[in-house]
Phi, psi and omega in degrees: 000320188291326169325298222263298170314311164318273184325329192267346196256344161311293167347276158319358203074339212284314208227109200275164180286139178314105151021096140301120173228335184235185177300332189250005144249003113331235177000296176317301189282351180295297181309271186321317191272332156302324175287344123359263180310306185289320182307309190287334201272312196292275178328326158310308183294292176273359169297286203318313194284341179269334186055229157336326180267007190303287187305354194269284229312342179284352190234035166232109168332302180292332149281321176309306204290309205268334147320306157313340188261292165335261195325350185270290189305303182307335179279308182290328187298305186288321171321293206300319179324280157323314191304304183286326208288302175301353174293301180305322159308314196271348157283326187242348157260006167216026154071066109332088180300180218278311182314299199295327167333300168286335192263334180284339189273320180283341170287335173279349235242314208261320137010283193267283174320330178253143143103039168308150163258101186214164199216356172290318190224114204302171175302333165310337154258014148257003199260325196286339153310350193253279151013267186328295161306330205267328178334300200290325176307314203279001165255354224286139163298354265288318185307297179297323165326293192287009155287290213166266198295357172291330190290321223230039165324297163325297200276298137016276173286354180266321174307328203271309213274333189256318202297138180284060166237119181287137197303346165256019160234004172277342216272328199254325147326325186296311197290349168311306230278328177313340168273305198278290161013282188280351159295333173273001174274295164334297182295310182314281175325287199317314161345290189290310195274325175294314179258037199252113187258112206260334164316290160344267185301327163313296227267305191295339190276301170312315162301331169281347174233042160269148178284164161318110138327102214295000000 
């Protein structure tokens, strides 16, 4: 009960978000605000294009499916997104070298992404979302990363490729849906930063991959 009462006065303003202090509430916040940003900017996107016709569109089998595929592919996008943003801090606020960086975004990255439980899309393709995310650490940019918009490219370009919108009406979309994206990312960041304890999680992270002691 009390959980649920915390959310709703967050929900309101009322109540600012808790400390992220370990690796696996990271993860928590990663998993929730990707799913967040994707669901709302995709469902949001094909409401404003369907208009009127938006309720009908639920009692067409075949669109539910490809939403369901969309909304997977945008999540995975997004995860990654989140993923690299969070790396990138721990780079530039708690003296992260670039390799650790990178060995942290694929460890949150091997987390989330494989063996996800959805029924929509086979698994595999979330592995090749992982796949994907740990490419980009390894090239990462980490300075440019931890500003913001660099990061969060990826989940962007997965609406315009997935969303069940024909692709000439995607073509006169883009700089809206590209815009509503990136505002909801900006709060998601401003978030991420106010309650990113970034020592905290260097430290709880380091400790879970320190070796066994012989």
């Amino acid at each position: 009960m009390f959980d649920k009462f915390k959310s709703v006065m967050k929900t309101l303003g009322l109540r600012g978000e808790d400390p992220v202090t370990t690796r696996q509430e990271l993860v928590d916040f990663i998993d929730s605000r990707a799913a967040y940003v994707s669901q709302v900017t995709l469902y949001t996107y094909v409401k404003a294009r369907a208009g009127t016709q938006y309720p009908k569109l639920f009692e067409n089998a075949d669109f539910l499916t490809s939403l369901r595929i969309a909304r997977w592919h945008i999540y995975g996008a997004a995860v990654c997104d989140l993923t690299l943003f969070s790396a990138a801090q721990l780079f530039v606020h708690a003296g992260f070298s670039a390799e650790k960086a990178r060995d942290f975004a694929t460890d949150i990255l091997d987390d989330i992404l494989p063996n996800y439980p959805q029924d929509d899309i086979d698994n595999s393709q979330f592995v090749e979302m992982c796949a994907r995310g740990k490419q980009r650490a390894a090239m990462a940019d980490w300075d440019s990363i931890a500003t913001g918009p660099a990061a969060f490219q990826s989940s962007s370009d997965a609406v315009f490729r997935w969303a069940p919108i024909a692709d000439e009406l995607k073509c006169d979309d883009e700089e809206i849906v590209r815009n509503s994206i990136h505002l909801r990312w900006i709060g998601v960041r401003r978030d991420l930063k106010e309650v990113f304890q970034h020592a905290a999680i260097a430290d709880d992270w380091h400790r879970q991959n320190m070796p066994a002691s012989i």
